[in-house]
PARO-987695 format. One line per 4 residues: number of its first residue (from 1); their letters; for each residue y negated, z negated, x of N, C-alpha, C. Coordinates in Angstrom, 2 decimals. Example, Ala and Ser with C-alpha at 12.3 -4.5 7.8 and 13.67 -1.06 7.14 Angstrom:
! residues 2
1) AS) 5.69,-7.80,13.19,4.50,-7.80,12.30,3.30,-7.80,13.20  2.25,-7.08,12.85,1.06,-7.14,13.67,-0.03,-7.87,12.90;
***
This chain:
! residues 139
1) XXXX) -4.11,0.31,2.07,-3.28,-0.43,1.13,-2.50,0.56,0.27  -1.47,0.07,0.04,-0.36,0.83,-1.07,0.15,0.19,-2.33  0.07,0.66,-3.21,0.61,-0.09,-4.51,1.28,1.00,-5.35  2.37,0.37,-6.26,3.09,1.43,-6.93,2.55,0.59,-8.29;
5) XXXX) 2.28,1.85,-8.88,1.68,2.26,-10.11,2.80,1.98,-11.52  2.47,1.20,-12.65,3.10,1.00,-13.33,3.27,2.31,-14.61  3.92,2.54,-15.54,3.87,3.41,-16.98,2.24,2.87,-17.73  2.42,1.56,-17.73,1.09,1.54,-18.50,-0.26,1.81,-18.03;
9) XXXX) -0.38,1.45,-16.56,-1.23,2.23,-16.13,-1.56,3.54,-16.07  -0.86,4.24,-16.28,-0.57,5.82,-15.81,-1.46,6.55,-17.52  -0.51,5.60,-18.27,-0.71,6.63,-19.78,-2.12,5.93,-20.08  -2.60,4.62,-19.23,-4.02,4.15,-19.62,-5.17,5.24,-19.52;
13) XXXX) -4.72,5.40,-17.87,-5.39,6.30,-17.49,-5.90,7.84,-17.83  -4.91,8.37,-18.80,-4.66,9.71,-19.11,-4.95,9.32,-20.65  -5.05,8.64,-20.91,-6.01,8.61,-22.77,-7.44,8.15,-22.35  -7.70,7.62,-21.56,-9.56,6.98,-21.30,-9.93,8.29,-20.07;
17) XXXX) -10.99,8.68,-20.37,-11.58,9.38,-19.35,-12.41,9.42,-18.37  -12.63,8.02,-18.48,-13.29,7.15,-17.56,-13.18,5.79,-17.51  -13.05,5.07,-16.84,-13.14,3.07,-17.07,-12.66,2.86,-15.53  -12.81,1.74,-15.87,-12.40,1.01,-14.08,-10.80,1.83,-13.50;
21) XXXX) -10.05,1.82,-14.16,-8.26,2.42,-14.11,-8.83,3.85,-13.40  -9.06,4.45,-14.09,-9.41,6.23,-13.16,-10.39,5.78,-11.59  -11.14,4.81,-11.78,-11.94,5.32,-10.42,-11.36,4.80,-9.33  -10.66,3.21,-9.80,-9.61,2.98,-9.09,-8.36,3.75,-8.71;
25) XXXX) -7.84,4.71,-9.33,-6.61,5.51,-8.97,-7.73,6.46,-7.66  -8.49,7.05,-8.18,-9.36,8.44,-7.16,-10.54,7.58,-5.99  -10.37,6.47,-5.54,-10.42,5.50,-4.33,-9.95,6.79,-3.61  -10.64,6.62,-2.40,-10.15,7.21,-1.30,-9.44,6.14,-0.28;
29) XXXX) -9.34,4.74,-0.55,-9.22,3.77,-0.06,-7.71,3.05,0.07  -6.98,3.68,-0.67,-5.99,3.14,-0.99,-5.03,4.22,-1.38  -3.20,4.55,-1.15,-2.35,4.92,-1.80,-1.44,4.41,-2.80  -1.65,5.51,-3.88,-1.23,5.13,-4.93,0.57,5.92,-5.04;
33) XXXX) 1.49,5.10,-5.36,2.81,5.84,-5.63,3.19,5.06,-6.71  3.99,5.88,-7.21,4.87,5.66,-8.74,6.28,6.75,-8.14  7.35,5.89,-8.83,8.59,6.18,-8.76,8.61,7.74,-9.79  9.75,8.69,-9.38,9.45,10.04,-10.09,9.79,9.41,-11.61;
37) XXXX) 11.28,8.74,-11.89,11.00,8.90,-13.35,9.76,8.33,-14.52  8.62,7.60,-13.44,7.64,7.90,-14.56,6.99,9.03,-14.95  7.01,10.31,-14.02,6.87,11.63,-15.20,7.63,11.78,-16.21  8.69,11.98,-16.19,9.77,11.29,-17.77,9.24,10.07,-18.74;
41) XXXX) 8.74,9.79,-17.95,8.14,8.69,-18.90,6.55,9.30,-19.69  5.60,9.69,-18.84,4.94,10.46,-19.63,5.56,11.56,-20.62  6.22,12.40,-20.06,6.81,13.41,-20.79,6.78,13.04,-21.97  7.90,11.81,-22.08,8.25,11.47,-23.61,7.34,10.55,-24.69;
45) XXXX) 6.07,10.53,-23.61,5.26,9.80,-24.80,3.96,10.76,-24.90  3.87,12.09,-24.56,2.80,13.37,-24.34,2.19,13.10,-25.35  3.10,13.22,-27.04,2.63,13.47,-28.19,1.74,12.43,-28.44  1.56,11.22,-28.02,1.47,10.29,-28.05,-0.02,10.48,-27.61;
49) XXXX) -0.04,10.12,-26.57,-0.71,10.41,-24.97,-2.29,11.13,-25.94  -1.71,12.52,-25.69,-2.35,13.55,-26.33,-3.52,12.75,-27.63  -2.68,12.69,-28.59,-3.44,12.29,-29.68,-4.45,10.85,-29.61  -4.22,9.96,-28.92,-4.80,8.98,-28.11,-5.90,9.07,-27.61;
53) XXXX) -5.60,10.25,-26.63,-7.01,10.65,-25.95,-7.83,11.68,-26.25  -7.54,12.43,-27.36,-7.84,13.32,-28.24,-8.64,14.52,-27.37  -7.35,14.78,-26.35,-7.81,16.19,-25.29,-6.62,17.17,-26.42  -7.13,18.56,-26.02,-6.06,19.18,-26.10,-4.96,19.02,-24.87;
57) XXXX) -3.79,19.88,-25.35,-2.73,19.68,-24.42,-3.06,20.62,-22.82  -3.98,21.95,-22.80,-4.17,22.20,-21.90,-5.10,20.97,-20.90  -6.60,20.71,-21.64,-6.94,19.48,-21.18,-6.11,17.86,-20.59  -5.18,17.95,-21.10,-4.58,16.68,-20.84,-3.59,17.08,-19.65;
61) XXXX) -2.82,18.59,-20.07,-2.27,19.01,-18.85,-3.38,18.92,-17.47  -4.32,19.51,-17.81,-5.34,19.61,-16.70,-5.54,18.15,-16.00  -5.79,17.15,-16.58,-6.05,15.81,-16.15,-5.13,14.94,-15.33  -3.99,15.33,-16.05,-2.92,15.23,-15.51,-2.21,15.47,-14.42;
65) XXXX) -2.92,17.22,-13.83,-2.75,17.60,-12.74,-3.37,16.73,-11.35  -4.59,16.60,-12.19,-5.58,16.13,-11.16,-5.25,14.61,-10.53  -4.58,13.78,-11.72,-3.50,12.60,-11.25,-2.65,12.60,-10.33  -1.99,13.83,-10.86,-0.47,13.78,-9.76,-1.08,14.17,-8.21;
69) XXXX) -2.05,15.01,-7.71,-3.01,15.45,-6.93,-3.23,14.38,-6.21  -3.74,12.59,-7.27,-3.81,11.68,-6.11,-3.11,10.40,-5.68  -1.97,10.78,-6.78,-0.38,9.45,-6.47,0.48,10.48,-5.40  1.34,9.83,-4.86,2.71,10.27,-3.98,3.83,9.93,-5.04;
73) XXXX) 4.78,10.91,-5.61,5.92,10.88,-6.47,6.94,10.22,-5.31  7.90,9.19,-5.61,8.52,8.86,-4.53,9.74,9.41,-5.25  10.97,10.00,-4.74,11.94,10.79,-5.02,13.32,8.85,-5.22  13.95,8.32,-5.93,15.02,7.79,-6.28,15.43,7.36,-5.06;
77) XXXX) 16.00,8.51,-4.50,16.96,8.35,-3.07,15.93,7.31,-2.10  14.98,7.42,-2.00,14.45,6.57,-0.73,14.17,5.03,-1.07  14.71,4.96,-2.44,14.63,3.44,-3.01,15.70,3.17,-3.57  16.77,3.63,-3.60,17.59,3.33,-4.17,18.50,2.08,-3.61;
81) XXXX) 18.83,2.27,-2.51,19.05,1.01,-2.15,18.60,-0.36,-2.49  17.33,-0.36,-3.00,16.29,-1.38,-3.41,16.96,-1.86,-4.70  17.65,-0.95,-5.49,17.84,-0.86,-6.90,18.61,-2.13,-7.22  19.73,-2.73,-6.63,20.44,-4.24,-6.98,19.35,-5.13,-6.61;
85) XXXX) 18.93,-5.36,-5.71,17.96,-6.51,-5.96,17.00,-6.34,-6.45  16.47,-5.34,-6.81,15.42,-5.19,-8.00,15.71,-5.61,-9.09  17.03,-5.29,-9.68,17.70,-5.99,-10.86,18.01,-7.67,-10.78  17.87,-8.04,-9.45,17.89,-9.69,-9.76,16.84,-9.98,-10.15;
89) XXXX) 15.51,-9.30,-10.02,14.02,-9.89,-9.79,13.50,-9.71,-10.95  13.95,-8.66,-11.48,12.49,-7.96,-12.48,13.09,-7.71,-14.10  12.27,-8.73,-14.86,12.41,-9.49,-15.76,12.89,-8.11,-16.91  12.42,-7.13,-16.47,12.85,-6.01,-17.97,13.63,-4.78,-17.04;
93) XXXX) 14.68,-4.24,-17.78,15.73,-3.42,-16.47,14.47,-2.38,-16.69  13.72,-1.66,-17.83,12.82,-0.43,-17.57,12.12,-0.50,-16.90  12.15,-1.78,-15.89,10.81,-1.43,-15.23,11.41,-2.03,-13.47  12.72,-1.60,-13.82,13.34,-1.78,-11.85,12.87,-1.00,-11.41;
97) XXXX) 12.53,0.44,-11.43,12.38,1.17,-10.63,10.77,0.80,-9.80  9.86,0.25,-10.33,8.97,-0.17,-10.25,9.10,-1.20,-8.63  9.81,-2.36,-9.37,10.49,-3.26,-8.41,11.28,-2.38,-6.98  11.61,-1.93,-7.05,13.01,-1.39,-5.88,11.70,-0.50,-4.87;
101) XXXX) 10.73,0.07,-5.82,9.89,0.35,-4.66,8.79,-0.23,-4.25  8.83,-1.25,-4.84,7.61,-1.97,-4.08,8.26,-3.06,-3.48  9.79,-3.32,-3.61,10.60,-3.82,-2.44,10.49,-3.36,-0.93  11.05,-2.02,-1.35,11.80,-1.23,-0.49,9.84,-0.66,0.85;
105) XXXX) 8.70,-0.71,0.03,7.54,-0.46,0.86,7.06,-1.88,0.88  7.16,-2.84,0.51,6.75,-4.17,0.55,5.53,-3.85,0.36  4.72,-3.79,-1.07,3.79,-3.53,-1.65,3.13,-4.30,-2.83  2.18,-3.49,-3.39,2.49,-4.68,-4.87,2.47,-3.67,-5.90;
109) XXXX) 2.74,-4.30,-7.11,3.15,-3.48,-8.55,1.34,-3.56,-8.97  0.52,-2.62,-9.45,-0.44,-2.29,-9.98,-0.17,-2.22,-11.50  0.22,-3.16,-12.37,0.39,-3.12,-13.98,-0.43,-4.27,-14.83  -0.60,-4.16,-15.80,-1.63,-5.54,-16.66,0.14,-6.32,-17.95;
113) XXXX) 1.52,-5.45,-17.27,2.07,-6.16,-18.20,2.42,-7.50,-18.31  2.15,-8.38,-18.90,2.13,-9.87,-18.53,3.84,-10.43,-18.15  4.87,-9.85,-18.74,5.72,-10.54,-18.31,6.38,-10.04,-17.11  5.99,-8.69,-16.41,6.11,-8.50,-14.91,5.04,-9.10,-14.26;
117) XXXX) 3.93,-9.60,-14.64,2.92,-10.55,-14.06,3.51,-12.31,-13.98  3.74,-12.39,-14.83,4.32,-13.95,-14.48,5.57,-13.98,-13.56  6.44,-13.24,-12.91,7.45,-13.32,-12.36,6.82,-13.49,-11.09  7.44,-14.25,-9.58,7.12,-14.49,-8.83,7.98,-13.54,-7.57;
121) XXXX) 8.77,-12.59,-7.76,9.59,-12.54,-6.77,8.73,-11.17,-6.25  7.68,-10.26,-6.24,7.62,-9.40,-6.15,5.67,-9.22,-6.55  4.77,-9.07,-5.30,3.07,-9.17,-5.89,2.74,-8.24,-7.02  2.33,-8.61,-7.89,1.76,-8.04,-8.82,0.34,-8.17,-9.11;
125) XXXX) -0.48,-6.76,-8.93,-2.23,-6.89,-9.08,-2.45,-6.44,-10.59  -3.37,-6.91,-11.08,-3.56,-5.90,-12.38,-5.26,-5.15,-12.03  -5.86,-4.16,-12.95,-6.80,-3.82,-12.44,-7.66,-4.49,-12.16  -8.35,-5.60,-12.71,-9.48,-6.81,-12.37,-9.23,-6.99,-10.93;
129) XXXX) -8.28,-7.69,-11.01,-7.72,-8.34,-9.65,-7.73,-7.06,-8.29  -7.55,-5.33,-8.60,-7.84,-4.58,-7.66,-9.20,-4.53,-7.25  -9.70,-4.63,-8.23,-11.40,-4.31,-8.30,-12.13,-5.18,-7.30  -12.01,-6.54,-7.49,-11.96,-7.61,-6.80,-12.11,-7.66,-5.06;
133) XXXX) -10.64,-6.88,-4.78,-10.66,-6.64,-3.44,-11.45,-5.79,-2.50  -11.78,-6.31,-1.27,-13.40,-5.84,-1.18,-12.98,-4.60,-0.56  -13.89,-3.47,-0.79,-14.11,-2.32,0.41,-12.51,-1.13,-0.65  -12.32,-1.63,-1.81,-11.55,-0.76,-2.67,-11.82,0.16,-2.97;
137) XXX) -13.05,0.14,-3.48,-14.09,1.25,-4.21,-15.08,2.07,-3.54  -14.73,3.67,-3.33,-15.56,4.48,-3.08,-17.03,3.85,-3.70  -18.11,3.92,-2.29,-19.51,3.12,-3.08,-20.13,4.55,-3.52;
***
């Protein structure tokens, strides 16, 4: 199974150092991708991030590494095409890129945000609902 990974998941993951969100990302069971500009998106909320999870910045760099280690960065160009009808579908424009690739891999969006959850044009799991699915979880 494949799912693209939302912003809120990502920065969930990188302030808690453990909970259901991390063991689910490090599944051996499943690929995880996120579109590249959500590293920009961490980037600009680090300070943030950081103080949240109250690592230092080498620590959080470190954790961080170990993330990117088990998502696939998908590069713009191989979804871009996706990008106009993503914009018919998906209720907030910050979060097309999201849409256009889980168009473009016919996948589902992995986020808990409720108003990309109520939209119908495009599956959306949140973590409960991954957990759920059987044979997900490294036993």
């Amino acid at each position: 199974m494949m799912v693209v990974m939302d912003a809120s998941v990502l920065i969930s993951i990188l302030i808690s150092a453990s909970g259901s969100k991390r063991k689910l990302l490090f599944s051996s069971k499943w690929d995880v991708i996120f579109p590249g500009r959500l590293l920009l998106e961490v980037g600009k909320h680090w300070k943030e991030i950081r103080d949240k999870s109250e690592l230092s910045d080498e620590d959080l760099e470190s954790s961080f590494s170990l993330i990117r280690k088990q998502v696939n960065v998908i590069p713009l160009d191989e979804y871009r095409s996706n990008l106009p009808g993503a914009k018919d579908v998906c209720p907030h424009m910050k979060d097309v890129e999201y849409f256009a690739l889980a168009l473009k891999l016919n996948c589902p969006i992995w986020s808990e945000d409720k108003l990309i959850r109520e939209q119908h044009n495009a599956k959306v799991l949140n973590t409960r609902e991954l957990l759920e699915l059987p044979g997900l979880i490294d036993a």
